[in-house]
C-alpha positions in Angstrom: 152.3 126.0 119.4 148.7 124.8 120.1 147.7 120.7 119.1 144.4 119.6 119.1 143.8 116.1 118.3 140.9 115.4 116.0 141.1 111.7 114.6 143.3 108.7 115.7 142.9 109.9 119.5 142.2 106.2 121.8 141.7 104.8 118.4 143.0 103.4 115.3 141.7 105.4 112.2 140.5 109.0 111.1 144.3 110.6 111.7 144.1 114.4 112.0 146.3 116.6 114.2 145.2 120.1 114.0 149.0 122.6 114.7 148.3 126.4 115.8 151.3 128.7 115.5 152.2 131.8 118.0 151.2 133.8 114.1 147.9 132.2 114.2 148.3 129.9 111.2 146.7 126.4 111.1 148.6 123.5 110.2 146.9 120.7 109.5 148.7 117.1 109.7 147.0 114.2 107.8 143.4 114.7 106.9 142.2 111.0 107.2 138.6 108.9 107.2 137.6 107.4 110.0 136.9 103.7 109.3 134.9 100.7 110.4 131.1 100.4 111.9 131.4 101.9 115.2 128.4 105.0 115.9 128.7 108.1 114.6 131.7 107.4 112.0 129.4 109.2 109.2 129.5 111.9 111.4 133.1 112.3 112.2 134.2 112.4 108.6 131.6 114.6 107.3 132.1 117.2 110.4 135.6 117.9 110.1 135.8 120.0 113.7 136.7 123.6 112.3 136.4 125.8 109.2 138.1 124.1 106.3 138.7 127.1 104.9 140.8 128.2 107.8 143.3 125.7 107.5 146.4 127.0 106.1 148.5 124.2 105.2 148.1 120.3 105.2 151.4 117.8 105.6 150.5 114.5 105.2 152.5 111.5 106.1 151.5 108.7 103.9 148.6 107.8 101.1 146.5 105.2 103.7 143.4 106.3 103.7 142.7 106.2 107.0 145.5 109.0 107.0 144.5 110.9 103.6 141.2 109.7 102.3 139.5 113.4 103.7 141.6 115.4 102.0 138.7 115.7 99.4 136.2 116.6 101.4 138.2 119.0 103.3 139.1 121.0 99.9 135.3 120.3 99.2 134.3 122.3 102.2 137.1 125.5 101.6 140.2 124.4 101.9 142.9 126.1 99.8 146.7 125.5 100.8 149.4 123.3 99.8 149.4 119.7 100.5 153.1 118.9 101.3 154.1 115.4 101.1 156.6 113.1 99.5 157.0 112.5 95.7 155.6 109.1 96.2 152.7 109.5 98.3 151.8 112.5 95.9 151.7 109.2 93.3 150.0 107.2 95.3 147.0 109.4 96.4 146.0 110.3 92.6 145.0 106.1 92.7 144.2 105.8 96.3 142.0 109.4 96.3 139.9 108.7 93.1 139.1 104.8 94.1 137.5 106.3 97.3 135.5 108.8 95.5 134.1 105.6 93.1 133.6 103.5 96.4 131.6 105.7 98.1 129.7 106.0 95.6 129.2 102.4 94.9 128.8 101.2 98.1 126.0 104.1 99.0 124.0 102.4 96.1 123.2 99.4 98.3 122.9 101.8 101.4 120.7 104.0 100.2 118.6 101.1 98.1 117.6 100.1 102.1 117.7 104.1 103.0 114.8 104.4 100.4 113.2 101.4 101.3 112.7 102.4 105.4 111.5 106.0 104.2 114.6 107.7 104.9 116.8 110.3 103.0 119.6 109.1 100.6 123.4 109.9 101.8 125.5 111.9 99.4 129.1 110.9 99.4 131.7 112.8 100.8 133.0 114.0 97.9 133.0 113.0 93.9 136.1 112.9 91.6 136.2 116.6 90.7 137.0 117.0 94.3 140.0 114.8 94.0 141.2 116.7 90.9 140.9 119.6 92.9 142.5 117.8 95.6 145.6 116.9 93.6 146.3 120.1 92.0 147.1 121.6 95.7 149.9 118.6 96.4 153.3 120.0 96.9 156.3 117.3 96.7 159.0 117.7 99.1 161.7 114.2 99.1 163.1 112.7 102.1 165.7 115.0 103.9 165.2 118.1 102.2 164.4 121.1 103.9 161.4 122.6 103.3 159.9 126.2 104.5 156.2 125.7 105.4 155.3 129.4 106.0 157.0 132.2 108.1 159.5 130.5 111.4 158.2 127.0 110.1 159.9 124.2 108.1 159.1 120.8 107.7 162.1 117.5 106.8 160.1 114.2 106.0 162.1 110.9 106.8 161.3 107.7 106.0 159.2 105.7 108.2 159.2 102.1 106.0 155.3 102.0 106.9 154.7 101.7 103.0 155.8 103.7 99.7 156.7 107.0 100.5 155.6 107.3 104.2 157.3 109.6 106.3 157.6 111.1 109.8 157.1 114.8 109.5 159.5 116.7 111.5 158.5 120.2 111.9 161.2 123.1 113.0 159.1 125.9 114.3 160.9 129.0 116.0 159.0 131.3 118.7 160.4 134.3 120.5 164.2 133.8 120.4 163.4 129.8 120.9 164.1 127.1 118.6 161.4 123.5 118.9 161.6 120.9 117.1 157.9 118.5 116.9 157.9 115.2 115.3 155.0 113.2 114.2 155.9 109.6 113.4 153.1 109.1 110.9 152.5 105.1 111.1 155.9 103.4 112.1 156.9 100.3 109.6 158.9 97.4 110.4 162.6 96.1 110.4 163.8 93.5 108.2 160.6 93.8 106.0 160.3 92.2 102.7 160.4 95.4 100.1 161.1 98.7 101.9 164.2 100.1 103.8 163.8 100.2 107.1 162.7 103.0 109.7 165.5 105.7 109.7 166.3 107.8 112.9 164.7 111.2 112.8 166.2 114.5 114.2 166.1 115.5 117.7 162.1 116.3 119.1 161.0 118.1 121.6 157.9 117.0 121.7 156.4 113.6 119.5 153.3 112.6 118.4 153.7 108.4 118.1 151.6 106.0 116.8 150.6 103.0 119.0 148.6 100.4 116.5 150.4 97.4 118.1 151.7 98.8 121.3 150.6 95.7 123.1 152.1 92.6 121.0 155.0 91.1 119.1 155.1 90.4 115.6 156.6 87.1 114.2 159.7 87.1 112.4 159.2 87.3 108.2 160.9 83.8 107.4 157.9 82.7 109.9 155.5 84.4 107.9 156.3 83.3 104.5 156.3 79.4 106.8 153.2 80.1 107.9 151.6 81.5 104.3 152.7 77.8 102.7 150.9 76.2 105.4 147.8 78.2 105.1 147.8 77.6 101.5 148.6 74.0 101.6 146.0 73.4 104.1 143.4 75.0 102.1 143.5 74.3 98.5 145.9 71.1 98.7 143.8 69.3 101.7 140.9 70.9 101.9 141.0 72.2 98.0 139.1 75.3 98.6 139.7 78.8 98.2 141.9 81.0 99.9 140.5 84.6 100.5 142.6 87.4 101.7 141.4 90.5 102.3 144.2 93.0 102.0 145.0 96.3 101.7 145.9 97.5 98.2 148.4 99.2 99.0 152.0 97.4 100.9 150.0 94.4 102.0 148.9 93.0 98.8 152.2 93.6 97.1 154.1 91.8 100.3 152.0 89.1 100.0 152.5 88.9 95.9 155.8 89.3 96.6 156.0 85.6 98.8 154.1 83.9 97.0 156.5 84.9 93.7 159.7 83.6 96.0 157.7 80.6 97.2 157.0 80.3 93.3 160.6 80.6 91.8 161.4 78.2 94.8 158.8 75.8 93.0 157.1 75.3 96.5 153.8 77.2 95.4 150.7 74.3 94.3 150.1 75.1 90.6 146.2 76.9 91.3 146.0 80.2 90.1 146.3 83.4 92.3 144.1 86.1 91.2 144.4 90.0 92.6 141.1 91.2 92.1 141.8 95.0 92.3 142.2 97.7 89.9 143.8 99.7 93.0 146.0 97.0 93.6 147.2 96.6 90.0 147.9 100.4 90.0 149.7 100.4 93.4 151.9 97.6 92.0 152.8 99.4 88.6 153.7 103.1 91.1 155.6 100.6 93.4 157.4 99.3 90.2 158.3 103.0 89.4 159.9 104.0 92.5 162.9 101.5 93.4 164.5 104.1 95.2 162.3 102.9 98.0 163.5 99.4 97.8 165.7 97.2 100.2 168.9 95.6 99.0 167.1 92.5 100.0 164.4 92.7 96.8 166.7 94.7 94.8 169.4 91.6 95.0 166.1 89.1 94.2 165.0 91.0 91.0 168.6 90.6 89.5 167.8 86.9 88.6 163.8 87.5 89.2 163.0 91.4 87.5 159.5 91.4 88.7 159.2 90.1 92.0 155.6 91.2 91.6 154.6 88.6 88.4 154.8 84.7 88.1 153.0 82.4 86.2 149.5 81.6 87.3 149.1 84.9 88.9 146.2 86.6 87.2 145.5 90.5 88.1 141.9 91.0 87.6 140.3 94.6 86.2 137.2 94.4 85.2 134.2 94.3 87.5 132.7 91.4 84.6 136.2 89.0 85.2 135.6 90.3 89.2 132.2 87.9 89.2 133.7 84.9 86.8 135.7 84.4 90.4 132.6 83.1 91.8 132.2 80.8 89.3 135.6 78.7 89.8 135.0 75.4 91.2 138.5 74.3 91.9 141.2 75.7 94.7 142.3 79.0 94.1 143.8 81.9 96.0 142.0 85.4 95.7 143.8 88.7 97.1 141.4 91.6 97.0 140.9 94.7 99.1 139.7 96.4 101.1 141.8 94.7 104.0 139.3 95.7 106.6 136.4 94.0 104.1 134.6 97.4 104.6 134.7 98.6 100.7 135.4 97.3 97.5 135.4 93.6 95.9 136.4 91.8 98.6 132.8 91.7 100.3 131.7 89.8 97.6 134.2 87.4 97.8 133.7 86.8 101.6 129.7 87.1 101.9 130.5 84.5 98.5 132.9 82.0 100.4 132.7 82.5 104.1 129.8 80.0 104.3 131.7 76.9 102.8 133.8 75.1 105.6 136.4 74.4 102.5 137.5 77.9 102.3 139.8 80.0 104.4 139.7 83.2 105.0 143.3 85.2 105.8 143.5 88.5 107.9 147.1 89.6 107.4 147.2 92.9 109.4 145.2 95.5 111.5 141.5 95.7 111.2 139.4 98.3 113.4 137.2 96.1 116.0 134.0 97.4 114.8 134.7 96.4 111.2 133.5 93.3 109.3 137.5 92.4 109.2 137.6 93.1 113.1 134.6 91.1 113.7 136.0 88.1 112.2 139.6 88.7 114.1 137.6 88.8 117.0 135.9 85.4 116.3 132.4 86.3 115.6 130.3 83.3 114.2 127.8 85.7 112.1 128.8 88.9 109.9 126.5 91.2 107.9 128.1 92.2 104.4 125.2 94.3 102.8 122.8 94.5 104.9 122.8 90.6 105.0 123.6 88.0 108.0 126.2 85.3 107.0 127.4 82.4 108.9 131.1 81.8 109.5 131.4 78.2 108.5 135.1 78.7 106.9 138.3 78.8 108.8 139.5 82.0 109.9 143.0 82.3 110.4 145.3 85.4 111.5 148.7 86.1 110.7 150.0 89.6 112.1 153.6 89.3 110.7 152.5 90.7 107.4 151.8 93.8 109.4 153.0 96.9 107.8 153.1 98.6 111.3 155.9 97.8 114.3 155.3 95.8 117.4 156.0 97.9 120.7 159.8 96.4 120.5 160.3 97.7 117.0 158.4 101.5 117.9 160.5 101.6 120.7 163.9 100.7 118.8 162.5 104.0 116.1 162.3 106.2 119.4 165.8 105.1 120.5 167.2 107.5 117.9 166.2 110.2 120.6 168.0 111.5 123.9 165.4 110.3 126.1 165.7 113.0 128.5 165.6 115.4 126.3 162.2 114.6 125.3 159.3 116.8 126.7 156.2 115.2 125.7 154.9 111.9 124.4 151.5 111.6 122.6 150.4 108.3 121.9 148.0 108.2 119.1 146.6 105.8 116.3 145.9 103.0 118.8 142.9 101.2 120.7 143.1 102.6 124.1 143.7 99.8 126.3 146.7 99.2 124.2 147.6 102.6 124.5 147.8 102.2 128.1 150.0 98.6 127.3 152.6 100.6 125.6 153.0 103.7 127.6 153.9 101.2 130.3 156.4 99.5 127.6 157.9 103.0 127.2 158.3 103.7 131.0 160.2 100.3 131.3 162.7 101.6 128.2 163.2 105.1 129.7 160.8 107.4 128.7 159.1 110.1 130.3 156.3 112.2 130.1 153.5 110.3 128.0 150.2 111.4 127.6 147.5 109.6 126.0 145.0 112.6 124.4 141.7 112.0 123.8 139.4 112.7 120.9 138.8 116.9 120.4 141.8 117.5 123.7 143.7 120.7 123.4 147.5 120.9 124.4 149.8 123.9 124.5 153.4 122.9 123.6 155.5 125.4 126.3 
């Protein structure tokens, strides 16, 4: 077996892990977009780095776009196989697929509008909606724990990885010669004790393992801190302050966690009476597939919705569709609390609302989770005083304020208690991926300390042989 790593190698987004078997058949795992403003990120998801049509299978580990959103373009440009994955990331990407085709597209109306303007050559998107459709006919559901035969001395068992609904670490079985190996590829690791889903489960025996890395360098607070620190933020804005509250979040996990806290501060008649709108149609539709597949759920929520059957509804919470009700948000005067994605502020509605807000010391502005460095969400993690959101400079005159604990991926402790499922010495090879690579370097130290051996820390296009 030959890897080449082609997305998510010393950084965060674009996952794609390129498998060659001893028979010469490409397996593809995760077919994501690269994300944020850094150079050449046009590039990198428009050039895929081989022959689309040459891939023979795709296994994908969970719906986050960074993970799935170039499946399109890569049945666009030839790609005919299966696309294996669970029942509820099959779900998932028929939302989280089509709203990327629409934002593209949208959002290359104001790029090319400048494009024009300097003389240059409008972009086409990556792909358009028939693409999805196209996309979505090829998905092959397989649940958690079932065996599945990928093609000829291959077979694939997804577990759960409680990253979001329906993630999984794909655990590929793959026999050459008279010799039996066993890869896994963690996919993005969730936490434990989290809010909705079950937690990580321990995975079979690997040989070799492909981990992510995202927070390889910090700790993560403790949830009952998090929903502490939430009341604050709120209280502090629209009580003291009585401005807004913007959080950019991702439509899917994040904005339903957060919904989810506010509901339970709500029922616990601690929430200020101000309305909270979610200003996504993705969102909404994340919600109602979330609200369809239980099975997923904790005992934690399932015990709340006995005396509270939809943790994800309370009065004053207004989910917004149309792009018409989108702009009446501007014009409320009073405090209010707006959840909108994307949680990176790279695409979607939520640019409005900060290039709208970010300029009235009143307002707050939330980050609950990653965002890539380069992005407008990264920028403001980072501190910057000054962000461009189309094309236009705005000053950062509202408080900015980070809270990592609503993070759907697991602090180095946590990834570390996932690996401990695993006979250490057993273990061939480490490959640390999906991670900034000074934190990379922070966590492979972490995993000397707890035992492990033999990590290696690919770069972007590097070729390993599995022996």
């Amino acid at each position: 077996m030959k890897i080449q790593f082609l997305g998510a190698a010393q950084t965060v987004t674009g996952s794609k892990h390129l498998l060659t078997t001893i028979d010469n058949k490409n397996i593809l795992l995760d077919c994501g977009l690269f994300q944020g403003k850094g150079s050449g990120e046009g590039d990198k998801n428009r050039i895929l780095g081989f022959e689309a049509s040459k891939i023979n299978y795709l296994i994908l580990s969970h719906a986050h776009i960074d993970h799935s959103g170039n499946i399109p373009n890569l049945v666009k440009q030839g790609f005919s196989g299966p696309i294996i994955c669970t029942p509820a990331t099959a779900d998932l990407c028929k939302i989280m697929l089509s709203d990327s085709a629409h934002i593209q597209i949208n959002d290359l109306k104001f790029v090319n509008k400048r494009r024009i303007k300097r003389g240059e050559e409008p972009l086409e998107p990556l792909y358009d909606i028939d693409d999805v459709e196209q996309a979505l006919k090829q998905i092959v559901c397989v649940p958690y724990g079932q065996e599945y035969e990928v093609c000829n001395n291959v077979w694939v068992t997804f577990t759960d990885s409680g990253h979001i609904l329906g993630s999984a670490a794909i655990n590929l079985k793959y026999k050459e010669g008279h010799k039996i190996r066993h890869l896994t590829f963690t996919g993005d690791i969730g936490r434990y004790n989290g809010s909705i889903l079950k937690d990580p489960q321990p995975f079979p025996h690997a040989d070799y393992i492909i981990a992510e890395s995202t927070y390889g360098d910090r700790l993560h607070s403790n949830n009952t801190m998090s929903e502490e620190q939430l009341l604050e933020v709120v209280h502090n804005t629209c009580v003291v302050k009585k401005g807004k509250l913007i959080i950019p979040a991702f439509s899917l996990g994040r904005t339903q966690e957060i919904v989810y806290a506010l509901d339970q501060l709500a029922t616990l008649k601690k929430l200020p009476k101000i309305n909270v709108y979610v200003d996504s149609p993705l969102s909404i539709n994340a919600t109602n597939i979330m609200r369809e597949h239980e099975e997923c759920f904790n005992e934690d929520i399932l015990a709340y919705m006995k005396k509270d059957d939809d943790p994800f509804g309370f009065n004053n919470l207004i989910y917004v569709q149309s792009v018409e009700d989108s702009k009446k948000l501007n014009e409320v005067k009073g405090p209010c609390i707006i959840i909108s994605a994307s949680g990176m502020i790279e695409a979607g509605r939520i640019k409005h609302h900060v290039a709208n807000n970010i300029g009235n010391p009143k307002n707050t502005i939330l980050i609950v989770g990653y965002a890539e460095p380069h992005s407008t969400g990264g920028k403001l993690r980072n501190g910057d005083k000054t962000i461009r959101i189309f094309g236009e400079e705005h000053q950062v005159y509202a408080d900015v304020v980070i809270m990592d604990s609503y993070s759907a991926h697991g602090d180095y402790q946590e990834m570390i208690q996932y690996l401990s499922c695993q006979n250490k010495s057993k273990v061939r090879n480490i490959f640390l991926v999906h991670g900034e690579y000074p934190t990379q370097v922070h966590y492979k130290e972490h995993l000397l300390d707890a035992g492990f051996k033999h990590i290696i820390i690919p770069a972007f296009g590097d070729n390993i042989i599995l022996e």
